[in-house]
C-alpha positions as CSV (number, residue, x, y, z in Angstrom):
1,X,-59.0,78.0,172.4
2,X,-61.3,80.0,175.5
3,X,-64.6,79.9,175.1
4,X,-64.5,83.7,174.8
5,X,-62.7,83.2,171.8
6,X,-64.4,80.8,170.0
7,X,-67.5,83.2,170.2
8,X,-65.6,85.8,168.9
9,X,-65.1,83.7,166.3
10,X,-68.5,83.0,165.5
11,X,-69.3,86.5,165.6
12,X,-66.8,87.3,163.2
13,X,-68.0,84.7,160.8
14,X,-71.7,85.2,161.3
15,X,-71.0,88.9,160.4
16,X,-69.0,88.1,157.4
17,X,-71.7,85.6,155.8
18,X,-74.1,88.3,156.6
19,X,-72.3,91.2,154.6
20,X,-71.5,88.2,151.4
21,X,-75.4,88.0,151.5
22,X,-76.1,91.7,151.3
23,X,-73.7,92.2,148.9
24,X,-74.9,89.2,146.8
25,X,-78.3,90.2,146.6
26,X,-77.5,93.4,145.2
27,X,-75.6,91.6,142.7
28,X,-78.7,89.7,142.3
29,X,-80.8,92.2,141.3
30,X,-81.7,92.4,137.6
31,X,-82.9,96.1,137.9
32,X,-83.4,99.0,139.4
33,X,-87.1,98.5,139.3
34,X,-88.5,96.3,142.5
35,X,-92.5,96.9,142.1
36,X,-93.3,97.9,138.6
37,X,-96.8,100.0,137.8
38,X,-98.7,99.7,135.2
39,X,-102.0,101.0,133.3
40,X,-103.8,100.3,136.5
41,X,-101.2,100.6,139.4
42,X,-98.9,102.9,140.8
43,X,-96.8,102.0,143.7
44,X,-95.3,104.8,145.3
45,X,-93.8,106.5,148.7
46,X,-91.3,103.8,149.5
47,X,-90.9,103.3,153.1
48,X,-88.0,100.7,154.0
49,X,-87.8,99.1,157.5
50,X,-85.3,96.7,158.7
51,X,-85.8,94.2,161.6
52,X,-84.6,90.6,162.4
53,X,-83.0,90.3,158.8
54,X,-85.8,91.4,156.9
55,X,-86.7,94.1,154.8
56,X,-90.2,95.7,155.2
57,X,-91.3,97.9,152.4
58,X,-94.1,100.0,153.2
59,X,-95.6,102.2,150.8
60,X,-98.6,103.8,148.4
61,X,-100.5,101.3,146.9
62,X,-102.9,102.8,143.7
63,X,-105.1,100.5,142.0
64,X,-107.5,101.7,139.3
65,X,-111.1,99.7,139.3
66,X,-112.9,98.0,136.5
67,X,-115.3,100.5,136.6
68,X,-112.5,102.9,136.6
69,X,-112.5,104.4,140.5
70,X,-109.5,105.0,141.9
71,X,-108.3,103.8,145.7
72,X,-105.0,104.4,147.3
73,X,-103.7,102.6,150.2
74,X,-100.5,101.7,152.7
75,X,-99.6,98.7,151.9
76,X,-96.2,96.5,152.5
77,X,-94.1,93.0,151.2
78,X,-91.1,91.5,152.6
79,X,-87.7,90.1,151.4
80,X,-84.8,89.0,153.3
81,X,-82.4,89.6,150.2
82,X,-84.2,92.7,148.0
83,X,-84.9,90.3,145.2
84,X,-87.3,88.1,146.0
85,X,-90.8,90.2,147.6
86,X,-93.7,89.0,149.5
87,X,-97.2,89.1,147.7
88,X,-98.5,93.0,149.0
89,X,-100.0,93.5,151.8
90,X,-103.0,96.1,152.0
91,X,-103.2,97.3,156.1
92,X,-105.1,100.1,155.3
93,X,-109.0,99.9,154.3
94,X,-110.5,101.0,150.8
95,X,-112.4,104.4,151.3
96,X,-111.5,107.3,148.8
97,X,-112.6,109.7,151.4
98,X,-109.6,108.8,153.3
99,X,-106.9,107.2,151.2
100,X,-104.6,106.4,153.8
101,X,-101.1,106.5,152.4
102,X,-97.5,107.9,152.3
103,X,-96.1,105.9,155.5
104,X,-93.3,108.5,156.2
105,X,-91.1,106.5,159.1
106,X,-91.5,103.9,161.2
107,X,-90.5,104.8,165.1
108,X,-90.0,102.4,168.4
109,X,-91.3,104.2,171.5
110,X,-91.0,102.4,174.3
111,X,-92.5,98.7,173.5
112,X,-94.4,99.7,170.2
113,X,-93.4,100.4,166.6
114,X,-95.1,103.9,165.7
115,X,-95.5,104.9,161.9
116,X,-96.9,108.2,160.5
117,X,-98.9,108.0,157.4
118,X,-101.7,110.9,155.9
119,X,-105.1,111.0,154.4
120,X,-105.5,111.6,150.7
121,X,-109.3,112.5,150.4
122,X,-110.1,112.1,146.9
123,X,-114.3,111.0,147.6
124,X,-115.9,109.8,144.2
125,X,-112.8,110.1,142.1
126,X,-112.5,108.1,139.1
127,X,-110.4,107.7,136.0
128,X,-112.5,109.8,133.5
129,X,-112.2,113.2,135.9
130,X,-108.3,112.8,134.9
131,X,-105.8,113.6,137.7
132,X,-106.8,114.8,140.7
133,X,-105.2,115.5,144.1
134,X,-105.8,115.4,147.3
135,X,-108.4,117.5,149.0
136,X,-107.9,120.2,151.8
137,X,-108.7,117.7,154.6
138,X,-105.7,115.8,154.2
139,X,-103.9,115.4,157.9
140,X,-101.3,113.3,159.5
141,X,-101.8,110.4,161.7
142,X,-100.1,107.4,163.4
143,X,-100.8,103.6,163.4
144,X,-99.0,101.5,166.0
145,X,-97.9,97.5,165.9
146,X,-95.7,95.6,168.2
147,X,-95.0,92.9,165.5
148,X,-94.6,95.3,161.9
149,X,-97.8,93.3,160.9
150,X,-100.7,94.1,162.8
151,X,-101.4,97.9,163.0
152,X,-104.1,99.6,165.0
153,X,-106.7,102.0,164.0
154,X,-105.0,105.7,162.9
155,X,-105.0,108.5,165.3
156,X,-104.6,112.0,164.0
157,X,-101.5,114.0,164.7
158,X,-102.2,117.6,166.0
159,X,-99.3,118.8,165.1
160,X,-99.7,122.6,165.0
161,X,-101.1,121.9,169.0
162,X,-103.9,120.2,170.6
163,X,-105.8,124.1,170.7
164,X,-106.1,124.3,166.8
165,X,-108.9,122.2,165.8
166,X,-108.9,119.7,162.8
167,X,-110.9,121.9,160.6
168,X,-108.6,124.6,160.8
169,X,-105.0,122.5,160.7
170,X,-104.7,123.1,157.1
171,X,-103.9,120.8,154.1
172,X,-100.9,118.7,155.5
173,X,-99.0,115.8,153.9
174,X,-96.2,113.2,153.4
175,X,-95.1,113.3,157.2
176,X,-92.0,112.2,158.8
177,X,-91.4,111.1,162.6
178,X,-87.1,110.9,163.8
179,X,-85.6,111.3,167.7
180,X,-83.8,114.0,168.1
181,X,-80.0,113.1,168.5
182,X,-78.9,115.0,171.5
183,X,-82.1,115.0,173.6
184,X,-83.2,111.3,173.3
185,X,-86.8,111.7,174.6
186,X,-87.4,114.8,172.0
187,X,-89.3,114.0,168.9
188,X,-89.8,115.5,164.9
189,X,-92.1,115.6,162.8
190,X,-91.8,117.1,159.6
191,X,-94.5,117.4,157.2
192,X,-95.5,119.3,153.9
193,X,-97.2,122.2,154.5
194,X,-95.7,125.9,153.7
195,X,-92.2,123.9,152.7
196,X,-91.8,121.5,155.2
197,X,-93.2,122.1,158.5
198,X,-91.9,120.6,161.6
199,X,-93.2,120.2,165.3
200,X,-91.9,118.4,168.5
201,X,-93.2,116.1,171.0
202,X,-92.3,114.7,173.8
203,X,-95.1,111.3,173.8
204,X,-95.7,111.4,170.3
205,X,-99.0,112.3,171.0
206,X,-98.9,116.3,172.2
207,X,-97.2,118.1,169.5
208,X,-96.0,122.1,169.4
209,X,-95.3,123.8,166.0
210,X,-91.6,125.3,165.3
211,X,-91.5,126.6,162.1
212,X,-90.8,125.8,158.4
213,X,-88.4,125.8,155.9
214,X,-88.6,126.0,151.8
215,X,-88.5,122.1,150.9
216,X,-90.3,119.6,148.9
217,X,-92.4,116.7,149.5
218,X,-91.7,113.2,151.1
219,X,-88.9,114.9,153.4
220,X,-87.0,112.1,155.0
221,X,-83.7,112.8,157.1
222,X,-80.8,111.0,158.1
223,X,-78.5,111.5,161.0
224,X,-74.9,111.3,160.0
225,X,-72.3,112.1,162.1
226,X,-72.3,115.3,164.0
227,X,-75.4,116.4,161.0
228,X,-78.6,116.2,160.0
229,X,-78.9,115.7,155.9
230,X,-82.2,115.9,154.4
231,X,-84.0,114.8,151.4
232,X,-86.5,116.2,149.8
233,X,-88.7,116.1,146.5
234,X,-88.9,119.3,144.5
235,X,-90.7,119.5,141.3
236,X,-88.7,116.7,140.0
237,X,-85.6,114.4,141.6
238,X,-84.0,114.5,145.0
239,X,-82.3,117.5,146.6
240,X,-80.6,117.6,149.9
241,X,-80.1,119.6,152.4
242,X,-78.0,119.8,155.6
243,X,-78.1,121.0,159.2
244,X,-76.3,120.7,162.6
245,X,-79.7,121.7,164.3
246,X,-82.9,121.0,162.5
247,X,-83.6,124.3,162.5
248,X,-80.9,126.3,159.9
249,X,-80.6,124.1,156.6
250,X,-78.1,125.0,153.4
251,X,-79.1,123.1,150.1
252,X,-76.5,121.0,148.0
253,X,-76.2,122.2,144.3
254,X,-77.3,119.1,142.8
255,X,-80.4,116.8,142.6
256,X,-80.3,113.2,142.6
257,X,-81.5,112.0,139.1
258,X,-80.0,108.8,139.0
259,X,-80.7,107.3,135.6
260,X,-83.5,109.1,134.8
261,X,-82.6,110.1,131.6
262,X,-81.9,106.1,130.4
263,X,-84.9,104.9,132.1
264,X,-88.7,105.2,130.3
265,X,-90.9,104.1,133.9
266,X,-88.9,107.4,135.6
267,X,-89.0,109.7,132.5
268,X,-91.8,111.9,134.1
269,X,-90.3,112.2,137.2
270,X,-88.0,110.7,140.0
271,X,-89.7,111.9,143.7
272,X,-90.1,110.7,146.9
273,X,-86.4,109.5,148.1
274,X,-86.4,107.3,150.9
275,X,-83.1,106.8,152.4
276,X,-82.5,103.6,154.5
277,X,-78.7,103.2,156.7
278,X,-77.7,100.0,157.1
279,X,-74.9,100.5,159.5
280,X,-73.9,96.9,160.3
281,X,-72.5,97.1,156.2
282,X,-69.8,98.8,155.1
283,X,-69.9,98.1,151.6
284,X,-73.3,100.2,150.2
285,X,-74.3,101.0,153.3
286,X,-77.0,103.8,152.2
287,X,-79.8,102.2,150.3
288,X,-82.1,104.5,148.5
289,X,-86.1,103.6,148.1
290,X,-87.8,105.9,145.7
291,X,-90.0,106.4,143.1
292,X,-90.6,106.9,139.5
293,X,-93.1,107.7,137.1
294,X,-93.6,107.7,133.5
295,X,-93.7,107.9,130.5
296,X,-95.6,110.9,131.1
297,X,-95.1,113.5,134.1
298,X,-97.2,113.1,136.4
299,X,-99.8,116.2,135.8
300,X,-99.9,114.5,132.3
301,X,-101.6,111.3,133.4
302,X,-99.6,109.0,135.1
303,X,-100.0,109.7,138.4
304,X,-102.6,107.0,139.5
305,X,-100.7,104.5,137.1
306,X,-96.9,103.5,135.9
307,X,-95.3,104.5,139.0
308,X,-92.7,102.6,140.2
309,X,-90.5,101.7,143.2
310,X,-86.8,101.5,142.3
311,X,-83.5,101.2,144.4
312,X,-79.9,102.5,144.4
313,X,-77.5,102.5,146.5
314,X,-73.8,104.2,148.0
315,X,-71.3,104.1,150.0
316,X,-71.0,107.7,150.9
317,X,-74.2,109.5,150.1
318,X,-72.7,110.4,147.0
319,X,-72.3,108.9,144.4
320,X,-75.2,106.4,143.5
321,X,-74.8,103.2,141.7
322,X,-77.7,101.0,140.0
323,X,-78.7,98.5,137.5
């Protein structure tokens, strides 16, 4: 047989072994759950990243002191089958005047990985002042790392344009960086504030405002074919939207509940949809990272604690399956 052959052989049965994995370890999983809270954690704002057959997860690490204060931070784990998880990761310092968290997306431009994340000010904040939320100085900013494991200090995004100072940006969370499809060196950020805000850059660095939209939090969007869909967190589950330009958006009827109604640790509410394409798969080639809270909603207490990261998946956006 050629030689030209034979390595289209491999190929084929490199690709195959790969996809039995990733099936497999979906079959592996023994619930939805992958990072369960508890009295004094929350784990929240799943951020999924794939390189070099490994899943990063990135996300909003709570942890509730002895003494009862209260510290949020970005923090990740790896797995190379979505079973079995690294011990976390904490790549963000502990000051509540800060709370760096909500990693949004993770970006290469040009030999760097780029990935946007916000401030969560909640200074002196501790378990007996019940739940509070982020202050008005919460902002945007971006760490950079050309490994996905050492990150560099955060620089603040000025996203409504380098002439409107910090102090006057506005509360802003929960942002999200993509490429525009049809002009490659055109960048997005979306971001809640008024709905979902969105700029564009073209350096990731010098941003121009261009409008918002009615949306929820944690916006995350996915290029599919000749469309843009979104999702978004309203007051409880996922909605979705879709557009052809970024700009004009019409909203699906229904929200993605998954099996909220079944499951205790999401009975307060399902949020912050993270949807992560796998396209060398074909069979559940969406997966979706979000999170859950409960018993209680999160107004009613657990906010800080008993949130939890879970995972479904689809074939077609969908219909969602899950343990």
């Amino acid at each position: 047989m050629p030689k030209s052959k034979w390595r289209y052989c491999y190929l084929f049965m490199a690709l195959n072994i790969s996809g039995m994995l990733y099936g497999q370890s979906l079959d592996n999983l023994k619930s939805s759950v992958l990072f369960e809270g508890n009295e004094v954690t929350a784990y929240r704002d799943p951020l999924p990243f794939y390189d070099k057959e490994v899943y990063y997860l990135f996300f909003t690490l709570t942890e509730i002191e002895k003494d009862g204060k209260i510290y949020m931070y970005t923090a990740v784990s790896k797995s190379r089958d979505l079973v079995k998880w690294s011990p976390v990761q904490k790549i963000t310092p502990k000051d509540a005047s800060l709370d760096y968290s909500s990693p949004g997306s993770i970006v290469q431009y040009k030999d760097e990985w780029v990935m946007c994340l916000q401030t969560y000010p909640r200074p002196g904040y501790s378990l007996q002042d019940g739940v509070k939320f982020g202050n008005e100085n919460a902002r945007l900013f971006t760490i950079r790392s050309k490994d996905l494991e050492h990150w560099t200090e955060p620089e603040l995004l000025k996203v409504k344009g380098e002439e409107v100072a910090e102090k006057d940006m506005g509360r802003m969370i929960d942002p999200f960086i993509m490429q525009d499809q049809n002009e490659k060196n055109k960048w997005w950020i979306f971001y809640k504030q008024n709905g979902a805000s969105r700029s564009f850059s073209y350096d990731l660095k010098h941003w121009t405002y261009s409008g918002h939209i009615p949306a929820g939090e944690n916006v995350c969007i996915l290029p599919v074919n000749n469309e843009y869909i979104m999702f978004h967190s309203p007051e409880n589950g996922i909605g979705v939207k879709r557009s052809e330009d970024l700009v004009n958006w019409t909203d699906e009827k229904e929200l993605i509940t998954l099996g909220q109604q079944q499951w205790t640790w999401a009975k307060g509410r399902i949020t912050a949809g993270f949807v992560l394409d796998r396209k060398e798969h074909t069979d559940y080639r969406y997966l979706l990272f979000f999170h859950g809270s409960g018993p209680k909603t999160e107004k009613d207490g657990d906010f800080d604690k008993n949130a939890s990261i879970g995972l479904a998946w689809s074939k077609d956006l969908v219909h969602w399956n899950w343990k």
